[in-house]
C-alpha positions as a printed NumPy array, in Angstrom:
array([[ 18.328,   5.124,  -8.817],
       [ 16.888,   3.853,  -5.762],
       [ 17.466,   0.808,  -3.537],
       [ 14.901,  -0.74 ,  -1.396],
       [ 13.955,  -4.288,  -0.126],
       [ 10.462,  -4.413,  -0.81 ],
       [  7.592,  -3.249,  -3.372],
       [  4.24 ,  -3.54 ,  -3.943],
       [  3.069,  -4.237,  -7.711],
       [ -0.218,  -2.202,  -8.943],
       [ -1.051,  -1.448, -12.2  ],
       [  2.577,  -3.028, -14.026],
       [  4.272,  -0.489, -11.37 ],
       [  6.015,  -0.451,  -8.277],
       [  5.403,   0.983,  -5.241],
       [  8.36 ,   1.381,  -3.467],
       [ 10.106,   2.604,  -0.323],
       [ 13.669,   3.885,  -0.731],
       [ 16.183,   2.737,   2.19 ],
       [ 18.321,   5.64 ,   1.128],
       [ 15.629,   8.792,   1.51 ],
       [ 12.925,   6.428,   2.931],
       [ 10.694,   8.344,   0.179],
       [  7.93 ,   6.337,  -0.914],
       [  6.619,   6.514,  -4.554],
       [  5.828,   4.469,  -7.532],
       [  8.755,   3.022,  -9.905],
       [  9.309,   4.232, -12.639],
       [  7.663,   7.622, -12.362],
       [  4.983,   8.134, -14.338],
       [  5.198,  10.963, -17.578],
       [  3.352,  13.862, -17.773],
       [  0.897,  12.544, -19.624],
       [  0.433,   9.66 , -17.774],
       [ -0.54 ,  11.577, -14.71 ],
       [ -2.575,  14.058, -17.209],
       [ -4.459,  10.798, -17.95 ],
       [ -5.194,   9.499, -14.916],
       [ -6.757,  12.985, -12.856],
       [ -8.567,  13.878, -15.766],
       [ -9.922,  10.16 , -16.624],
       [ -9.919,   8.208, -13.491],
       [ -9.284,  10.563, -10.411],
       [-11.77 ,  13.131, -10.628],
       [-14.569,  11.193, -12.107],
       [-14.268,   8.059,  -9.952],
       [-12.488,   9.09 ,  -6.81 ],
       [-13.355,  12.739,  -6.316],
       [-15.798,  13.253,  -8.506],
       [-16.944,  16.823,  -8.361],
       [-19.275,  18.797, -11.428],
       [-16.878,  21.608, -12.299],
       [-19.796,  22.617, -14.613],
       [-20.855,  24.93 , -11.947],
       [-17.591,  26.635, -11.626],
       [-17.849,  29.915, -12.702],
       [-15.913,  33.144, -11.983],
       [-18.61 ,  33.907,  -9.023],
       [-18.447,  30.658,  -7.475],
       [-14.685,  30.945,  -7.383],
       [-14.751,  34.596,  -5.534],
       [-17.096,  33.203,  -2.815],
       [-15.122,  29.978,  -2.175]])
């Protein structure tokens, strides 16, 4: 458990700092399948979108 002072709210989470690590993250953690859900639905089709269609095995040797 951590202890802190203050916390942001986003999303029906917290975003805190803990005065015992000073580790900032969001409370509670998300699951697995949380996170799974939000890079494959939101991240990397809003924030970094990129077309992984055009991945292929040469495109991965040159890069």
């Amino acid at each position: 458990m951590h202890s802190y002072d203050e916390h942001i709210k986003y999303n029906g989470r917290k975003i805190i700092e803990c005065k015992e690590c000073g580790f900032k993250h969001i409370y509670p953690i998300p699951s697995k399948s949380e996170l799974d859900n939000f890079y494959k639905n939101d991240y990397y089709r809003e924030v970094k979108p990129f077309n992984y269609d055009i991945v292929t095995e040469e495109y991965i040797t040159k890069k």
